[in-house]
C-alpha positions as a Markdown table, in Angstrom:
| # | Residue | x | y | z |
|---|---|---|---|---|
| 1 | Unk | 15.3 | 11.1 | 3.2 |
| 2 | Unk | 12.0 | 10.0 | 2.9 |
| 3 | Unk | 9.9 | 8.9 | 5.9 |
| 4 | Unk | 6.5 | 7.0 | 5.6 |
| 5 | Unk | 4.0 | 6.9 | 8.3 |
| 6 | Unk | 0.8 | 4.1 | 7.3 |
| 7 | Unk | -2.3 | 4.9 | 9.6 |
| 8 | Unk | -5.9 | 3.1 | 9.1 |
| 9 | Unk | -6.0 | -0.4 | 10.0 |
| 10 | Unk | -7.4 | -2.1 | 12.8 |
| 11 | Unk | -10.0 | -4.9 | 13.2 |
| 12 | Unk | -13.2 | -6.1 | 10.9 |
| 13 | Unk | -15.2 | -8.5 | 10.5 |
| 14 | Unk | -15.3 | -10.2 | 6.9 |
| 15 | Unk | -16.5 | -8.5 | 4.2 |
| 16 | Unk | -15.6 | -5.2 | 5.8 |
| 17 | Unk | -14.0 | -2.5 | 4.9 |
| 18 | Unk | -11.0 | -0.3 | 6.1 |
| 19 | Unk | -9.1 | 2.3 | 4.5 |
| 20 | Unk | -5.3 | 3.0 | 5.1 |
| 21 | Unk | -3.1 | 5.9 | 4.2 |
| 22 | Unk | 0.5 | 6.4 | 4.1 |
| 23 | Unk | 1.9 | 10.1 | 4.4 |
| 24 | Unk | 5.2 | 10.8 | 2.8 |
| 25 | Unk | 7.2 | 13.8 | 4.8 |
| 26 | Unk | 7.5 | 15.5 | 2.1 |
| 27 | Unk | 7.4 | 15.5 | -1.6 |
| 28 | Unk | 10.1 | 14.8 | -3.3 |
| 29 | Unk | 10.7 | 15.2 | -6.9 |
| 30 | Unk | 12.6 | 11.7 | -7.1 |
| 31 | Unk | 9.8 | 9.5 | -5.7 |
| 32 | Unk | 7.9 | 8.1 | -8.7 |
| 33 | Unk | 5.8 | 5.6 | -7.4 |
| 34 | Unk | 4.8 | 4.7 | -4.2 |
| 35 | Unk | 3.4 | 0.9 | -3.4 |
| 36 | Unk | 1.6 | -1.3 | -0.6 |
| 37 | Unk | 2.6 | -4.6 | 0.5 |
| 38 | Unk | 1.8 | -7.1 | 2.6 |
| 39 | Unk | 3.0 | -9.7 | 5.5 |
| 40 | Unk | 1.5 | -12.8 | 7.2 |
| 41 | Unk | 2.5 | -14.2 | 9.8 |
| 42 | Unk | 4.9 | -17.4 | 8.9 |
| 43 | Unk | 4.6 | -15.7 | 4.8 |
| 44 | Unk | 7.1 | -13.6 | 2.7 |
| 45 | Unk | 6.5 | -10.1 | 1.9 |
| 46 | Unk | 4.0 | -9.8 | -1.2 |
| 47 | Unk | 2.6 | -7.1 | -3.6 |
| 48 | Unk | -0.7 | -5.6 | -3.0 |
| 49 | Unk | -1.0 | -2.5 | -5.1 |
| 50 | Unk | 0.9 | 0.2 | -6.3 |
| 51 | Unk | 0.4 | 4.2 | -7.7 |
| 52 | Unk | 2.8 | 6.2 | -10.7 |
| 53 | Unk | 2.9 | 9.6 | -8.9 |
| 54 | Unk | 2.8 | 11.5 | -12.4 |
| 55 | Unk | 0.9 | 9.0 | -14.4 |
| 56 | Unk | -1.6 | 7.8 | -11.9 |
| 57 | Unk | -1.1 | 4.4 | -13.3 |
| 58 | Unk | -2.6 | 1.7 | -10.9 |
| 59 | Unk | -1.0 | -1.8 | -10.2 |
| 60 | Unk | -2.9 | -4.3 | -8.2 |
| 61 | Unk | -2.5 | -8.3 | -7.4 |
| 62 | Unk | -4.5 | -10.5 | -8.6 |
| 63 | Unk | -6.0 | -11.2 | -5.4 |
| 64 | Unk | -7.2 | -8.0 | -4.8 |
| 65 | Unk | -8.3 | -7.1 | -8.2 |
| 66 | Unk | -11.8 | -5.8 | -8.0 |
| 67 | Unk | -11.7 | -5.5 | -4.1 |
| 68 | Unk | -8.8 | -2.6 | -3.3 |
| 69 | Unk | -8.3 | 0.3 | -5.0 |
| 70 | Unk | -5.2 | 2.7 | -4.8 |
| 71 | Unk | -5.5 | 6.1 | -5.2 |
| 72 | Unk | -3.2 | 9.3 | -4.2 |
| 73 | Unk | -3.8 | 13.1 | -3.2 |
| 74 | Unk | -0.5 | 14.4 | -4.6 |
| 75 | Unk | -1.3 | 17.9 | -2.5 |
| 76 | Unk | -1.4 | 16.2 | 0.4 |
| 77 | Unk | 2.0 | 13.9 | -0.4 |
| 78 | Unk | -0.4 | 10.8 | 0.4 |
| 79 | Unk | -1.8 | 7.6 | -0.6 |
| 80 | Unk | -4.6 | 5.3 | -0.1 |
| 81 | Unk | -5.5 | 1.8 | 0.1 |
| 82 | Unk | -9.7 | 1.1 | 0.4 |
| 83 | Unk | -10.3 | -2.2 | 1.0 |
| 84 | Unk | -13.6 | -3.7 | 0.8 |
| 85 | Unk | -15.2 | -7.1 | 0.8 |
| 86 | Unk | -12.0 | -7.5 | 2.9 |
| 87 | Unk | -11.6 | -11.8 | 3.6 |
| 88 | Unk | -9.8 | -13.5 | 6.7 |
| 89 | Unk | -6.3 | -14.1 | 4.3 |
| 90 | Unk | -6.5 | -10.7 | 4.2 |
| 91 | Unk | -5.0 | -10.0 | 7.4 |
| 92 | Unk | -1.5 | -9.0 | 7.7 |
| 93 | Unk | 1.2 | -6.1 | 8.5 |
| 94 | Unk | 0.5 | -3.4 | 5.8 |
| 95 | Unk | 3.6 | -1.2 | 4.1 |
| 96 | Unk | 3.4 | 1.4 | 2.5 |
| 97 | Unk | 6.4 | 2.0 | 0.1 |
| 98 | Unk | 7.9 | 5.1 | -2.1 |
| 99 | Unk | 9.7 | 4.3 | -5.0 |
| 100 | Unk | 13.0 | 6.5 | -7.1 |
| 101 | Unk | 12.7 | 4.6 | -10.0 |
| 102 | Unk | 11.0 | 6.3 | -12.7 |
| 103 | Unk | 9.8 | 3.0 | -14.5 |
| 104 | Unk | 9.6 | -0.7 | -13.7 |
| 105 | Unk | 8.1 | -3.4 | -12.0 |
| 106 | Unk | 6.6 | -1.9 | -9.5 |
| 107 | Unk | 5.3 | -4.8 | -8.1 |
| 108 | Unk | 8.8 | -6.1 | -6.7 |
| 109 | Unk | 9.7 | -5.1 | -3.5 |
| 110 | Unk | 13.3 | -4.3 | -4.8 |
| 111 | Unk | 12.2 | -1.0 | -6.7 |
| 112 | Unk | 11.5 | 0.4 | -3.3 |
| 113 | Unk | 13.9 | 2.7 | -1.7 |
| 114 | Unk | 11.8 | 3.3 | 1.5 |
| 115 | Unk | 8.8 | 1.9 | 3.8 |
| 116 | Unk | 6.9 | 2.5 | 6.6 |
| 117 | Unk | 7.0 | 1.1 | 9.7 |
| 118 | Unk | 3.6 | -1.4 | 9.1 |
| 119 | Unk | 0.0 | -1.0 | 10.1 |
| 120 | Unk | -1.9 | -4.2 | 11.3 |
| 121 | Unk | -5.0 | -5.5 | 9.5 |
| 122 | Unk | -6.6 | -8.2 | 11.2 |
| 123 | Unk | -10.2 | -9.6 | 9.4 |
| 124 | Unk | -11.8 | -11.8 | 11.6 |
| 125 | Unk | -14.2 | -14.7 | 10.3 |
């Protein structure tokens, strides 16, 4: 068993920035990818970006293209989120996510075996 624990967010004003990290409990040989998603209040889940463990491939949503950028310290079993430029529909519950599937879309929610319990990201106007 994997457990996830997302620390970082908080409060900013638009066009801020925050950065939010997820550490795994340990490193496990059968976690390929590990991902970060999003909830608004009244929306579904969506895909914000996502990290291959061996390749270092990066995923990221369209809307955050350009603005977030994943990243990983494999020694450290954790991974990053910096958000800049960050915009009011930003806000929302962050998850992290860790991944056993070796490939696939990694931007689906259902290639995720476990999550964290959600940080809140709240960009004021």
């Amino acid at each position: 068993q994997v457990q996830l624990v997302e620390t970082g967010g908080g409060l900013v004003q638009a066009g801020g920035s925050l950065r939010l990290s997820c550490e795994a409990s340990r490193r496990t040989f059968s976690i390929y990818a590990m991902g970060w998603f999003r909830q608004a209040p009244g929306k579904e889940r969506e895909f914000v970006s996502a990290i291959h463990y061996n390749t270092g491939t990066t995923y990221d949503a369209d809307s955050v293209k350009g603005r977030f950028t994943i990243s990983r310290d494999n020694a450290k079993n954790t991974v990053y989120l910096q958000m800049n430029s960050l915009k009011p529909e930003d806000t929302a519950v962050y998850y992290c996510a860790a991944s056993s599937c070796i490939s696939g879309s990694y931007r689906s929610a259902n290639v995720y075996n476990y999550w964290g319990q959600g940080t809140q990201v709240t960009v004021s106007s």
